[in-house]
VOGU-3710 file (C-alpha; in Angstrom, 3 decimals, decimal comma):
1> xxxxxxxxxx> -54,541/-16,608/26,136  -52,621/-17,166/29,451  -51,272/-14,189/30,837  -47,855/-14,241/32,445  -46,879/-11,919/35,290  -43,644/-11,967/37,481  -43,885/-11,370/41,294  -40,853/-10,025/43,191  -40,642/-9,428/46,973  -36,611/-9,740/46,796
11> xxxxxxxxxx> -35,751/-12,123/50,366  -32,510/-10,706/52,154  -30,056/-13,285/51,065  -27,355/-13,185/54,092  -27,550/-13,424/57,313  -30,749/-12,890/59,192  -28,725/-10,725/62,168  -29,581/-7,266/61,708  -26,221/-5,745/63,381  -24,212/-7,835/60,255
21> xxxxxxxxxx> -26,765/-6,028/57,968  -24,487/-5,613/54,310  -25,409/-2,171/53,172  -23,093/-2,341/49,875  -24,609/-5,718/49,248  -28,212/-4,654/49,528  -27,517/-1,901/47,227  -26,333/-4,296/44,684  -29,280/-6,026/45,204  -31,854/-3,709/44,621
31> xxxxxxxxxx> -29,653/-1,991/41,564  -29,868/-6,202/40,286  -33,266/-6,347/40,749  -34,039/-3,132/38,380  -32,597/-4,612/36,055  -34,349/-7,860/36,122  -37,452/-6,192/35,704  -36,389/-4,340/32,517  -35,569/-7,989/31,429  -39,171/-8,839/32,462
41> xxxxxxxxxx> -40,579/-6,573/29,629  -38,141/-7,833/27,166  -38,857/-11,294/27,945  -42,497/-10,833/27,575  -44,268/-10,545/30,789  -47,273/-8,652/31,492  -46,231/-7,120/33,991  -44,590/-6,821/37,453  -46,358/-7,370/40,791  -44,301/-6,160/44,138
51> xxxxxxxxxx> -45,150/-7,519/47,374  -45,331/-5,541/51,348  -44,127/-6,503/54,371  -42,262/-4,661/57,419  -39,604/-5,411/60,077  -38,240/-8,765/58,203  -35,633/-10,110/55,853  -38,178/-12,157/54,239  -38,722/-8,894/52,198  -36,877/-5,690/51,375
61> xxxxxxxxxx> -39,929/-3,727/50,078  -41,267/-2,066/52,743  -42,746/0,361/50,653  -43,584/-0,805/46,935  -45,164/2,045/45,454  -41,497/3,287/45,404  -40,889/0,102/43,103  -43,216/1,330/41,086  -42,396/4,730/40,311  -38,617/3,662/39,616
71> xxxxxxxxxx> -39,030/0,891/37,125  -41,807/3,152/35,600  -38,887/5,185/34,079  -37,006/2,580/33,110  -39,537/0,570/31,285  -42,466/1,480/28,267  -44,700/-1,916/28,058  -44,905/-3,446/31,674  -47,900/-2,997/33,894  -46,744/-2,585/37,285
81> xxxxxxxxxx> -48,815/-3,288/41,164  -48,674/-4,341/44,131  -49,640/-7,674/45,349  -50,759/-6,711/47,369  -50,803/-3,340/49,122  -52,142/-4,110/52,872  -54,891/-1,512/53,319  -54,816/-1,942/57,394  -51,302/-0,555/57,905  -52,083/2,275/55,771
91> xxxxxxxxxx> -54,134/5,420/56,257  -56,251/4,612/53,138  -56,571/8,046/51,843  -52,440/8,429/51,418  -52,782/5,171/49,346  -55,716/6,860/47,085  -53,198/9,564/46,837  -49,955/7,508/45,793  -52,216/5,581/43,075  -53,312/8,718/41,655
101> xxxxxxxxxx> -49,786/9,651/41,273  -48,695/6,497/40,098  -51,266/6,793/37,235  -49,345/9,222/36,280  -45,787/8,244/36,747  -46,760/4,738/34,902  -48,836/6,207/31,940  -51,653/4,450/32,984  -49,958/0,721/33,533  -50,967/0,868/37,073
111> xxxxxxxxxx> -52,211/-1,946/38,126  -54,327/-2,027/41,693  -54,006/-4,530/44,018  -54,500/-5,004/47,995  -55,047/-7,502/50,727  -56,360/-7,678/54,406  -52,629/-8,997/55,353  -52,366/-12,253/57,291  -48,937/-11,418/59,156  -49,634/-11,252/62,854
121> xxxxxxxxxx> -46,305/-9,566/63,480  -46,601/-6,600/61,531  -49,750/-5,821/62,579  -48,733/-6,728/66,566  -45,810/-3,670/65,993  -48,284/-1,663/64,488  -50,578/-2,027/67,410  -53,565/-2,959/65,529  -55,594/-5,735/66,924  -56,159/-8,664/64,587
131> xxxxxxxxxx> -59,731/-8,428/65,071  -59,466/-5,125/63,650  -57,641/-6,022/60,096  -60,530/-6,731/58,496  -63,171/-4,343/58,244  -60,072/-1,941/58,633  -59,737/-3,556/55,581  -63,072/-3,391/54,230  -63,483/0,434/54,762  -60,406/1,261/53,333
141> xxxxxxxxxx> -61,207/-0,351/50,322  -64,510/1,534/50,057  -62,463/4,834/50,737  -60,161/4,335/48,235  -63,022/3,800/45,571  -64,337/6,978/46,769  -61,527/8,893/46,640  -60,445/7,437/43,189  -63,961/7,796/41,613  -65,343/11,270/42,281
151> xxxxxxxxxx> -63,600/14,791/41,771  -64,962/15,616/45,207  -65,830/12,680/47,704  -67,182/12,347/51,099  -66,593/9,411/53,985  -68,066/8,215/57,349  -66,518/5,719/58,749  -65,448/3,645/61,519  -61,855/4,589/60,814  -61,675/7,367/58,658
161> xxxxxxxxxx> -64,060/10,731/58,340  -63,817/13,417/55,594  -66,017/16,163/54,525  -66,140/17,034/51,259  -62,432/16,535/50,077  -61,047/16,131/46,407  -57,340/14,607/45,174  -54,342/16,495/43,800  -54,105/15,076/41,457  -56,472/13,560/40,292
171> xxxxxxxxxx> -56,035/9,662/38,922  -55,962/9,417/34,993  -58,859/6,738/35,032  -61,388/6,576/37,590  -62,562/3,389/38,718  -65,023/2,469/36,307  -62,690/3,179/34,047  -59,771/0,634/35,151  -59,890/-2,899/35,297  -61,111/-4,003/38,839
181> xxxxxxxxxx> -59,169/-3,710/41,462  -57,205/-7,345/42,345  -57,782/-8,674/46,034  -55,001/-11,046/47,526  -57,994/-13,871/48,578  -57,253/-16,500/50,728  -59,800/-17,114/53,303  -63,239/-18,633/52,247  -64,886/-15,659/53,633  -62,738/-13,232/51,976
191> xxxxxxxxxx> -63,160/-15,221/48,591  -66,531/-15,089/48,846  -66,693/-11,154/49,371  -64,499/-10,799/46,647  -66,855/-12,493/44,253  -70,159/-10,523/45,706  -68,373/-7,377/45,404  -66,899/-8,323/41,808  -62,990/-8,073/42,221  -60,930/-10,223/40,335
201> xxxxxxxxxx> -59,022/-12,493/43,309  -54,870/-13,369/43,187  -54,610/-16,803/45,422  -50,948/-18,369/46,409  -49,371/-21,754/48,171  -52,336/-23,403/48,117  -52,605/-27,537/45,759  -53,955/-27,350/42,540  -57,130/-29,543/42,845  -57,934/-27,261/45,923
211> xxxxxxxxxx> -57,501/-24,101/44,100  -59,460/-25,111/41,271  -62,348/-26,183/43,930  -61,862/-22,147/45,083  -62,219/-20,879/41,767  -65,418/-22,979/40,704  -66,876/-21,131/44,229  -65,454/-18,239/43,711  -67,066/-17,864/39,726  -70,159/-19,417/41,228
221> xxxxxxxxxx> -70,569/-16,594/43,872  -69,651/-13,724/41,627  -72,581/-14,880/38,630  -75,225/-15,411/41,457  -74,397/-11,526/42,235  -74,648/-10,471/38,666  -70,700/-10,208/38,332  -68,350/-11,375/35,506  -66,233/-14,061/36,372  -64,165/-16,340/34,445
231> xxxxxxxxxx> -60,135/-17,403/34,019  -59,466/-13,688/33,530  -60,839/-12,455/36,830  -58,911/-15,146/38,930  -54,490/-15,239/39,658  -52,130/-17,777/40,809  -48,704/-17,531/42,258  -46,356/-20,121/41,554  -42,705/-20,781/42,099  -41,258/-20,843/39,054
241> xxxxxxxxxx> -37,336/-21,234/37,942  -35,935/-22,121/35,171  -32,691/-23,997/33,867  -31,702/-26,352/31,163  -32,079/-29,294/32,248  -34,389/-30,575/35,321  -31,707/-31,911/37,524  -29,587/-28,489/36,969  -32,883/-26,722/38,000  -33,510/-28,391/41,461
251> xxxxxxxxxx> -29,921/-27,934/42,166  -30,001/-24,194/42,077  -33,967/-23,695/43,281  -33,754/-26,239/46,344  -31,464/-24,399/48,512  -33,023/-20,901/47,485  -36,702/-21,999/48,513  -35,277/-23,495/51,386  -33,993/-20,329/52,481  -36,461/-18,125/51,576
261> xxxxxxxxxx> -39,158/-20,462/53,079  -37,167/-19,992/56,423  -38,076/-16,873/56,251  -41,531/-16,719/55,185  -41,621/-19,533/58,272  -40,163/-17,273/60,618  -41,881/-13,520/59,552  -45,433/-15,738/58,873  -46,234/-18,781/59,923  -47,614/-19,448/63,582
271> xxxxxxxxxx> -45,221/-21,263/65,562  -48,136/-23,601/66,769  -50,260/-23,899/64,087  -52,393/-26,467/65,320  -53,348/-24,320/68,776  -52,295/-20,695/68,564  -53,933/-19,523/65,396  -54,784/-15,567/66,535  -58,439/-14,734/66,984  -59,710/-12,857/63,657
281> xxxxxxxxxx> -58,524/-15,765/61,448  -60,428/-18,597/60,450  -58,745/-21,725/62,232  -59,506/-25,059/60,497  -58,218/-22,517/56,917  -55,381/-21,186/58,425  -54,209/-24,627/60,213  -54,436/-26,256/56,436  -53,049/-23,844/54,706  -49,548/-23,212/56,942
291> xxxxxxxxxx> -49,622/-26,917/57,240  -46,720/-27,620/54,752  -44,694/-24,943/55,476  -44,830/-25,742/59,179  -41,858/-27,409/61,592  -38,352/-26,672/62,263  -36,655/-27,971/59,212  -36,538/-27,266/55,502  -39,697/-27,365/54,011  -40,477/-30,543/51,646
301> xxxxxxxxxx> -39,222/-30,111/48,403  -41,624/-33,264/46,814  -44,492/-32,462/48,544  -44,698/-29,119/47,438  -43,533/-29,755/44,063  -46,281/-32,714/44,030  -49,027/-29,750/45,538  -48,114/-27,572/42,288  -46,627/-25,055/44,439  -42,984/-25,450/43,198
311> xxxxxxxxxx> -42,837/-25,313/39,237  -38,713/-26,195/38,747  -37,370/-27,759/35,922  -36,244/-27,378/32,136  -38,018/-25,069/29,785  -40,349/-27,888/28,410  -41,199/-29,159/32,228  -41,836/-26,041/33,047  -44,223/-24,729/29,837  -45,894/-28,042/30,122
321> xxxxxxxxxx> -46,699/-28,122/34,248  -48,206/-24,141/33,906  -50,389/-24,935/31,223  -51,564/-28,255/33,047  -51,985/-25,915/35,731  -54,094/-22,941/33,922  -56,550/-25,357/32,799  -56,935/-27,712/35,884  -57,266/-24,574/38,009  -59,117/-22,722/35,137
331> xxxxxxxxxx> -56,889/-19,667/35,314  -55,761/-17,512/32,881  -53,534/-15,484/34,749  -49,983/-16,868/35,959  -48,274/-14,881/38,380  -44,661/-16,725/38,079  -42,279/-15,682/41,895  -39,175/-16,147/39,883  -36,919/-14,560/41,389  -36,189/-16,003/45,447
341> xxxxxxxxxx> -34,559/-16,292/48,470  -30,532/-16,743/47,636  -30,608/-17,112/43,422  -27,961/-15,302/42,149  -28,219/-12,444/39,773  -27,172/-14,579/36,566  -29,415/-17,612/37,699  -32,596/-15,123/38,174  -31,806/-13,691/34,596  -31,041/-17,059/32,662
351> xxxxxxxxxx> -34,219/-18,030/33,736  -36,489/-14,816/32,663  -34,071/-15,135/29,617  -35,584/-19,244/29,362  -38,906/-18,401/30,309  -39,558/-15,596/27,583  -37,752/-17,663/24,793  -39,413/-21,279/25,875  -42,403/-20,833/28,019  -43,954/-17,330/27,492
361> xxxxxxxxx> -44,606/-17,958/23,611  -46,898/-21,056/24,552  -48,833/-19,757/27,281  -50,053/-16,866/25,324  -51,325/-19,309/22,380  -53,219/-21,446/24,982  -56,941/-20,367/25,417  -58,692/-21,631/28,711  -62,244/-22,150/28,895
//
């Protein structure tokens, strides 16, 4: 079975000026966006991954655990994450303490996911050295495990010290008895670790034949350290929209990718890519991987469409390019970003509505090997 998720950062969709900031707008937005996600279950997604990022209209979810705990209350079947929660801007502990609670809030349909982060930016404003992000990263991670596994824990780190210390309250599952934890991988070395350690890896923007290449390394790794791996432990976020015909499609998506990917340019990508990538990052990666979203104008609609990165089109393109997809790539898990940069309300919901009627059916009879 393929598994269909839906990712949602929600992109500011006016003007990037923060002193013409539309506070009645926004608050449409958001109330729009509930909604959508109570569509989500009806439509027959597994679930709903949020996204984090700070000081940019790229996103307006600053703090996701809050989306979370509200569509918890609105919904029954949904699991519900974060993909990913960015363990260096975060005292780990207070996230060990907001998944506890969110175990609660969601009945158990938490779903745990978090990432080193790979916005220079944030972390700049934040004052944390880039150097720093990732065994910031790495001890969080451990703290968290702690914290989440054991009614009383202890830590010594670089970071973070506690002495004997327990959490109120305490998480409904502990950790061995959740599914693993997902780790926004992107990086070879973070790919690898991911596989040695045994979390199940979410990947994004990158061509199919190279992801596919990352998966066969990633499973490889993960067996050679006694760890199951297989289309269930790996994730893939795609751009996906939905209309009813193809040319109606790119009509509606083009424009809204091209604004939200002038924002994800602008909060994200390295203005030189080919000379400034920061220290901490892994250059020849990096460069290849902001390579098509890189330059001054609109991004390239073909190219990325021909990459597998864009999935636009009628019902039938659509159901047919995701399961070409899941078994080129070898991934059982679809993790659809429906939802972007200036669609409308009624366009974001006759496509969920499309997707769940057209699309969702067939991916969940598909088995991939």
């Amino acid at each position: 079975m393929i598994t269909p998720w839906l990712f949602d950062i929600f992109n500011y969709p006016w003007s990037t000026d923060a002193a013409k900031f539309d506070t009645e707008a926004t608050q449409d937005l958001y109330d729009w966006h509930l909604d959508s996600w109570e569509l989500a279950e009806r439509a027959g997604f597994e679930g709903v991954f949020f996204s984090e990022h700070h000081y940019t209209p790229y996103a307006l979810s600053p703090s996701p655990n809050l989306l979370i705990a509200a569509i918890a209350q609105r919904t029954q079947r949904l699991k519900l994450g974060v993909m990913a929660n960015i363990v260096p801007m975060h005292n780990p502990r207070r996230l060990a303490e907001e998944f506890a609670m969110l175990d609660y809030l969601t009945h158990g349909r938490l779903e745990i996911g978090l990432g080193r982060g790979v916005d220079e930016r944030e972390f700049a404003r934040e004052g944390i050295p880039l150097r720093e992000t990732r065994p910031r990263f790495q001890e969080g991670l451990r703290l968290i495990e702690e914290a989440l596994s054991k009614p009383v824990f202890t830590h010594s780190g670089e970071y973070a010290k506690f002495e004997e210390t327990s959490l109120w309250p305490q998480p409904r599952q502990s950790m061995s008895e959740r599914s693993p934890i997902w780790i926004t991988a992107l990086s070879p070395e973070t790919i690898d670790w991911c596989a040695q350690q045994g979390y199940r890896i979410s990947t994004a923007f990158q061509p199919t034949p190279q992801l596919r290449a990352v998966h066969d390394r990633y499973r490889a790794a993960a067996q050679k350290a006694g760890h199951a791996a297989g289309p269930e432990t790996v994730m893939v976020l795609r751009n996906v929209f939905v209309a009813e015909t193809d040319e109606e499609a790119r009509a509606i998506a083009e424009p809204a990718l091209n604004h939200m990917f002038g924002l994800y340019k602008e909060s994200v990508v390295w203005k030189d890519i080919e000379n400034t990538v920061p220290e901490g990052y892994n250059t020849e990666f990096y460069q290849s991987f902001f390579r098509p979203f890189a330059g001054s104008g609109p991004v390239d609609w073909q190219t990325l469409v021909d990459l597998g990165i864009f999935i636009v089109g009628s019902p039938s393109t659509v159901r047919d390019t995701l399961l070409k997809q899941a078994h080129e790539i070898g991934s059982s898990n679809l993790l659809m970003w429906g939802s972007f940069g200036t669609l409308t309300k009624e366009q974001t919901f006759n496509s969920y509505e499309l997707i769940g009627r057209e699309v969702i059916p067939a991916l969940r009879e598909e088995t991939i090997a």
